[in-house]
LUMROLO-338417 format. One record per atom (N, C-alpha, C): residue in three letters; chain; atom name; x, y, z. Coordinates in nm, 3 decimals. Atoms other than C-alpha are relative to their C-alpha. Layout:
N
{"ALA"; "A"; "CA"; {X; Y; Z}},
...
This chain:
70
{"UNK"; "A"; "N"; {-0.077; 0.121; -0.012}},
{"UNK"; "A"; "CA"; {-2.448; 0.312; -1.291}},
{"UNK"; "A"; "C"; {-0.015; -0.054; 0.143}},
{"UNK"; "A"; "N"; {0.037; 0.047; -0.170}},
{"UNK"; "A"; "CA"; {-2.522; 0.067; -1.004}},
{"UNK"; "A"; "C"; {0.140; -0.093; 0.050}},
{"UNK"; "A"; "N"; {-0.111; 0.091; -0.077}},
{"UNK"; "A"; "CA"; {-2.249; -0.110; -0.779}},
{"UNK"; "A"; "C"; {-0.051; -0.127; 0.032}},
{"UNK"; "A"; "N"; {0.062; 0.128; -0.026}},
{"UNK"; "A"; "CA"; {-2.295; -0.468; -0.759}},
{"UNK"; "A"; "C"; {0.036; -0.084; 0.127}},
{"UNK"; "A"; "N"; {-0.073; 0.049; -0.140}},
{"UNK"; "A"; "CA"; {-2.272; -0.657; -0.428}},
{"UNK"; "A"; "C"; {0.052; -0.156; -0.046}},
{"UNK"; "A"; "N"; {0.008; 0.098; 0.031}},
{"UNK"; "A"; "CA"; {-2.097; -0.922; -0.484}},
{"UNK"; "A"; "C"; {0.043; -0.113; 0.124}},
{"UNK"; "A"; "N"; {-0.004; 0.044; -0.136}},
{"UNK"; "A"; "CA"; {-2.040; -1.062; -0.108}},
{"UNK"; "A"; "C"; {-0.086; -0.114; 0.001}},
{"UNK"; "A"; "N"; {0.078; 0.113; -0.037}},
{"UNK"; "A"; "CA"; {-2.115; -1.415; -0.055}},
{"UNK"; "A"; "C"; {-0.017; -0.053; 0.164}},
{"UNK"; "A"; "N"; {0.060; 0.036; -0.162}},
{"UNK"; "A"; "CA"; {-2.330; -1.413; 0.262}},
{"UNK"; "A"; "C"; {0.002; -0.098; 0.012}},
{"UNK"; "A"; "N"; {0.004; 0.157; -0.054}},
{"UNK"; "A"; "CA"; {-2.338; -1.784; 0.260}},
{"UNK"; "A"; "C"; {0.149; -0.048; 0.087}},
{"UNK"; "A"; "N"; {-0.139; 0.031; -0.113}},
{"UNK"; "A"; "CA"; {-1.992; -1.788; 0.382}},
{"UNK"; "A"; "C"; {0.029; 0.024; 0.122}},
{"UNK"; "A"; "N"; {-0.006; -0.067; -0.105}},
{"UNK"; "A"; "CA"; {-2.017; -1.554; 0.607}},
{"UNK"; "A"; "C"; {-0.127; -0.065; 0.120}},
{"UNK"; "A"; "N"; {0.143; 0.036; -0.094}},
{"UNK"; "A"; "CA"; {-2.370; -1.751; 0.764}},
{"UNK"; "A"; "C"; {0.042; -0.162; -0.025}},
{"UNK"; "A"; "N"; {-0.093; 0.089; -0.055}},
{"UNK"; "A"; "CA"; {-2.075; -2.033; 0.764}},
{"UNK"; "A"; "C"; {0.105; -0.030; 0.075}},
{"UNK"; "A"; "N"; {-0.052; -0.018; -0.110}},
{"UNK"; "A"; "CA"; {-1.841; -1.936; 0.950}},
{"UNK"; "A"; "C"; {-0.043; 0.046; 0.152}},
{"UNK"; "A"; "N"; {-0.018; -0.039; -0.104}},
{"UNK"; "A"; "CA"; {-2.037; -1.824; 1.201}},
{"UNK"; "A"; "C"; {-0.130; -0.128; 0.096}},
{"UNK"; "A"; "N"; {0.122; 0.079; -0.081}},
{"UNK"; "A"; "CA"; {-2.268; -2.146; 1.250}},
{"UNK"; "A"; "C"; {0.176; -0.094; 0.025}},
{"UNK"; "A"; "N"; {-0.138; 0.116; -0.019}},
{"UNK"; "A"; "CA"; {-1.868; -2.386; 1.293}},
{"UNK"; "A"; "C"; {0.020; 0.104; 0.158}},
{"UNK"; "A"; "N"; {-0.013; -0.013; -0.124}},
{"UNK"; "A"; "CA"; {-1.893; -2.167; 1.653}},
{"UNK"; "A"; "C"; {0.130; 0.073; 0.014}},
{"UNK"; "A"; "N"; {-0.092; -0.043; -0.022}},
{"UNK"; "A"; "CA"; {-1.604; -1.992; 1.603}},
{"UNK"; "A"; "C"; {0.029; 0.127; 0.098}},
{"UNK"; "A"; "N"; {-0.005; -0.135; -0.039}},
{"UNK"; "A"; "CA"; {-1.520; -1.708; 1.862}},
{"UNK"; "A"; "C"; {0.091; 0.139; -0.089}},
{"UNK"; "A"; "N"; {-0.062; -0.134; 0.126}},
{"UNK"; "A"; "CA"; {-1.405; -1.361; 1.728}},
{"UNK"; "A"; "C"; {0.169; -0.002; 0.024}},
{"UNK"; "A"; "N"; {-0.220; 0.007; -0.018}},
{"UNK"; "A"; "CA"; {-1.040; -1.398; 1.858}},
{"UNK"; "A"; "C"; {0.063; -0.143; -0.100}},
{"UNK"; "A"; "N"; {-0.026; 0.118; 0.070}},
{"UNK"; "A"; "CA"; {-1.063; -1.748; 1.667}},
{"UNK"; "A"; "C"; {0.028; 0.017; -0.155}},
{"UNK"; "A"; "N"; {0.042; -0.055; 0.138}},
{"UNK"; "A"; "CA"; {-1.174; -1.581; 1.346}},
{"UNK"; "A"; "C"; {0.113; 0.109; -0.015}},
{"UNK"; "A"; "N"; {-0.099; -0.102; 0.054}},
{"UNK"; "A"; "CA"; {-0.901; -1.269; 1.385}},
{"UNK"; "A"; "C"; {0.065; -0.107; -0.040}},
{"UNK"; "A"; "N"; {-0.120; 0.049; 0.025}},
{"UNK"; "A"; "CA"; {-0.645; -1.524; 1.382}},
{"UNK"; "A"; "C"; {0.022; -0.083; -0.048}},
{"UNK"; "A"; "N"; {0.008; 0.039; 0.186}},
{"UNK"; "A"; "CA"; {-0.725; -1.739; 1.127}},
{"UNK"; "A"; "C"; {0.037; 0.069; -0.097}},
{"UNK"; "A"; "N"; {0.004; -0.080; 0.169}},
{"UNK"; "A"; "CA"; {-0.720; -1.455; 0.896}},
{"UNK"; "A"; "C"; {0.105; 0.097; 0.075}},
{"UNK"; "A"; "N"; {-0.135; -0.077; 0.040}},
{"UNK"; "A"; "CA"; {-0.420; -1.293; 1.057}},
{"UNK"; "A"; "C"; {0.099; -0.112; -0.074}},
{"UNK"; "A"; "N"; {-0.104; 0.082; 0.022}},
{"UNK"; "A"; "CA"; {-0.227; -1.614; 1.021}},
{"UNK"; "A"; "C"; {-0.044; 0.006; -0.207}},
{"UNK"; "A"; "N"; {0.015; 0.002; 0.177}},
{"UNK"; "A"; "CA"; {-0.364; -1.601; 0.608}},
{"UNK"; "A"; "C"; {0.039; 0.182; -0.058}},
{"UNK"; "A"; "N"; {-0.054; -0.165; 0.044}},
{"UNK"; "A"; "CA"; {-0.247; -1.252; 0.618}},
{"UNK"; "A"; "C"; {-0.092; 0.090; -0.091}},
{"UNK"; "A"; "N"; {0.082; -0.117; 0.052}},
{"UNK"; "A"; "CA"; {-0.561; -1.101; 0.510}},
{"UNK"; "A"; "C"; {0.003; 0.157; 0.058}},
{"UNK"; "A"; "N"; {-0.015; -0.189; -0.001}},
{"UNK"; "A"; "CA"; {-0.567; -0.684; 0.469}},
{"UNK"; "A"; "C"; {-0.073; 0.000; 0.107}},
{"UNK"; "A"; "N"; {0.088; -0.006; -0.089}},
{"UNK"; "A"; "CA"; {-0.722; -0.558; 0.778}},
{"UNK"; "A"; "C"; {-0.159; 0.079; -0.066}},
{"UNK"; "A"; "N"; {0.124; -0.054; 0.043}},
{"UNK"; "A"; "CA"; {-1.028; -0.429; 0.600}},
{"UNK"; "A"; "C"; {-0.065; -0.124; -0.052}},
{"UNK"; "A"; "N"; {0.080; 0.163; 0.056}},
{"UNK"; "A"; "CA"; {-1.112; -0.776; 0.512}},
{"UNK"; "A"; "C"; {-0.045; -0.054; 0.099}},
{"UNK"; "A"; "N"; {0.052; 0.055; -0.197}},
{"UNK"; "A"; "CA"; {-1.095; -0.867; 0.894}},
{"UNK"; "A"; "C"; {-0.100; 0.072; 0.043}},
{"UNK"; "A"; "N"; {0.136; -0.130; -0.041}},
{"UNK"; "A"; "CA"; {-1.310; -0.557; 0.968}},
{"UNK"; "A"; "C"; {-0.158; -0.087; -0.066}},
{"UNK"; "A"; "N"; {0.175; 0.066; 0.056}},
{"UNK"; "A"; "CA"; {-1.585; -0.740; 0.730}},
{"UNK"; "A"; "C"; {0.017; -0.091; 0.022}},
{"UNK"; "A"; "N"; {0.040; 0.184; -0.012}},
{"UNK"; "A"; "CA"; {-1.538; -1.099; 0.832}},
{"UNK"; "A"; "C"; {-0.060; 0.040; 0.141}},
{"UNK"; "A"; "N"; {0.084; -0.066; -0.146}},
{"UNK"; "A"; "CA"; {-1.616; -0.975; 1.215}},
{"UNK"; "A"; "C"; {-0.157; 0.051; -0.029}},
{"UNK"; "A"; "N"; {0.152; -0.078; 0.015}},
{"UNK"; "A"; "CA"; {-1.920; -0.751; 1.083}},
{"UNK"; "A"; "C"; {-0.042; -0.122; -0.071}},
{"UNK"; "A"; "N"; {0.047; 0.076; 0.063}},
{"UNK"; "A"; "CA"; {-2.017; -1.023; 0.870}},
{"UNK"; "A"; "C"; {-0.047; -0.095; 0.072}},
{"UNK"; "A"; "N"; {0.013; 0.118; -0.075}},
{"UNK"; "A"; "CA"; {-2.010; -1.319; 1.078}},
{"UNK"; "A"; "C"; {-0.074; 0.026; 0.140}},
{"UNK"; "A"; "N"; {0.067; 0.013; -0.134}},
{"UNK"; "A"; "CA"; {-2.119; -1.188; 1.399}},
{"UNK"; "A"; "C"; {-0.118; 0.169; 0.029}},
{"UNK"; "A"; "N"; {0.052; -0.112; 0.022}},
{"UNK"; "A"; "CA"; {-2.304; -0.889; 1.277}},
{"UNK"; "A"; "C"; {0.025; 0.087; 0.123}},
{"UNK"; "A"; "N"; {-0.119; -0.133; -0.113}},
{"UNK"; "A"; "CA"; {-2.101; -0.621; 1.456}},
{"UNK"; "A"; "C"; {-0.005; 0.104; -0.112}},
{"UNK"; "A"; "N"; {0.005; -0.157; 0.043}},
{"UNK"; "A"; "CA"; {-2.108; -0.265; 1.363}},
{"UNK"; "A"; "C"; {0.137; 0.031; -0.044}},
{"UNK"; "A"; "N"; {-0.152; -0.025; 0.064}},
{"UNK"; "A"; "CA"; {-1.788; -0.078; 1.217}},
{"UNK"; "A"; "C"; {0.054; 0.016; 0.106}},
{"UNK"; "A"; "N"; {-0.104; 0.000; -0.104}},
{"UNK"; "A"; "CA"; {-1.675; 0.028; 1.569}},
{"UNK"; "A"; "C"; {-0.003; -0.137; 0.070}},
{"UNK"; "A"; "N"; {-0.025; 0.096; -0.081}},
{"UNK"; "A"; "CA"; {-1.744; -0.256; 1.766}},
{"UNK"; "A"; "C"; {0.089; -0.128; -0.095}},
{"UNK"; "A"; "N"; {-0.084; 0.117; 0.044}},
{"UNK"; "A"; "CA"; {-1.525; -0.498; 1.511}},
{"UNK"; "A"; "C"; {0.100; 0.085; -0.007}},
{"UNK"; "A"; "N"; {-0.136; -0.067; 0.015}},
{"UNK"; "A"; "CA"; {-1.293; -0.209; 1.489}},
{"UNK"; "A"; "C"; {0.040; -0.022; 0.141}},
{"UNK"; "A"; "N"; {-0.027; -0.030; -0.133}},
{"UNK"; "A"; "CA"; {-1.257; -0.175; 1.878}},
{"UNK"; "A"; "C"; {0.063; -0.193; 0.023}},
{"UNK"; "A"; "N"; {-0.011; 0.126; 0.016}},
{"UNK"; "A"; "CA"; {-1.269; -0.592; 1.841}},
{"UNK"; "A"; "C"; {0.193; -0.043; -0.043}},
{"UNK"; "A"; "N"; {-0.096; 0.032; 0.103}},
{"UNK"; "A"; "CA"; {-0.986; -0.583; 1.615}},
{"UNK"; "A"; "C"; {0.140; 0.024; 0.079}},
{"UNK"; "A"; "N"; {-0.087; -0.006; -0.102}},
{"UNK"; "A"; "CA"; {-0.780; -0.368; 1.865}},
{"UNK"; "A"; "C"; {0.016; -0.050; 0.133}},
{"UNK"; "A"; "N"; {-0.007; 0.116; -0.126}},
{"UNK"; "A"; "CA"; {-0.831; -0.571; 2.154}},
{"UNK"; "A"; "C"; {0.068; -0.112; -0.030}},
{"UNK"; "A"; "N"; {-0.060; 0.089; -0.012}},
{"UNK"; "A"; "CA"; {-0.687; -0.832; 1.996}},
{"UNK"; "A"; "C"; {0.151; 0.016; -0.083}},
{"UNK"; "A"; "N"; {-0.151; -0.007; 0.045}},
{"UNK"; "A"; "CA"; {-0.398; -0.688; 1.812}},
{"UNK"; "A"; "C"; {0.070; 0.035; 0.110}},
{"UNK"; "A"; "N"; {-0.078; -0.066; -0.142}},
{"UNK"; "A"; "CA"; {-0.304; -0.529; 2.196}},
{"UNK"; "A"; "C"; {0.027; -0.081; 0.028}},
{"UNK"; "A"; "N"; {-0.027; 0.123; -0.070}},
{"UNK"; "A"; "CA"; {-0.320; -0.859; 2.329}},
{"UNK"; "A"; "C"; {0.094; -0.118; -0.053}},
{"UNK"; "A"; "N"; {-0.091; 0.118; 0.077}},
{"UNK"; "A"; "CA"; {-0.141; -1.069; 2.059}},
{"UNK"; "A"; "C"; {0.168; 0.090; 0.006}},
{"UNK"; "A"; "N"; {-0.112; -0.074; 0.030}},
{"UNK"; "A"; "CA"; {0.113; -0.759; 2.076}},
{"UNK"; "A"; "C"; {0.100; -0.024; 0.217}},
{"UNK"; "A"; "N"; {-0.094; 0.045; -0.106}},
{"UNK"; "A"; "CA"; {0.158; -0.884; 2.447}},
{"UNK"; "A"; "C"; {0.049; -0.102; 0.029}},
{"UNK"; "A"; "N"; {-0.031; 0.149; 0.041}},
{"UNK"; "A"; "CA"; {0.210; -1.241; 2.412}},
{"UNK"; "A"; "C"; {0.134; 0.008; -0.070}},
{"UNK"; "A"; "N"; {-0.108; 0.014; 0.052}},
{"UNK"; "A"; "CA"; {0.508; -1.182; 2.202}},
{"UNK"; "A"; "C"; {0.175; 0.037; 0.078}},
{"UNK"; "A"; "N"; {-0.125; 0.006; -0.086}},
{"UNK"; "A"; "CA"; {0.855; -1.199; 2.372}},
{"UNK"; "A"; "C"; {0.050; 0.158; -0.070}},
């Protein structure tokens, strides 16, 4: 039995030609309250990033949004 991909790269080779930076892109998709394993692949997807470097990505900007808050 085979697993089917069903990932539409065209999206992903759309969001990343609109110039968006990666702190632009977390927080889009925190504010839509996507699962963080969805964020993990929009990062790898869009800016072809590895699993740590969008993971390490991911915490850089949850540290930083976690200091911003009163």
């Amino acid at each position: 039995m085979s697993v089917q991909d069903t990932t539409n790269y065209k999206v992903y080779a759309l969001l990343a030609s609109f110039g968006l930076s990666r702190q632009q892109l977390l927080a889009v998709a925190k504010e839509a309250e996507l699962h963080e394993l969805r964020q993990l692949r929009m990062l790898r997807l869009t800016f072809n990033l590895s699993l740590q470097e969008a993971q390490a990505e991911l915490a850089a900007y949850d540290e930083c949004s976690s200091r911003q808050q009163p």
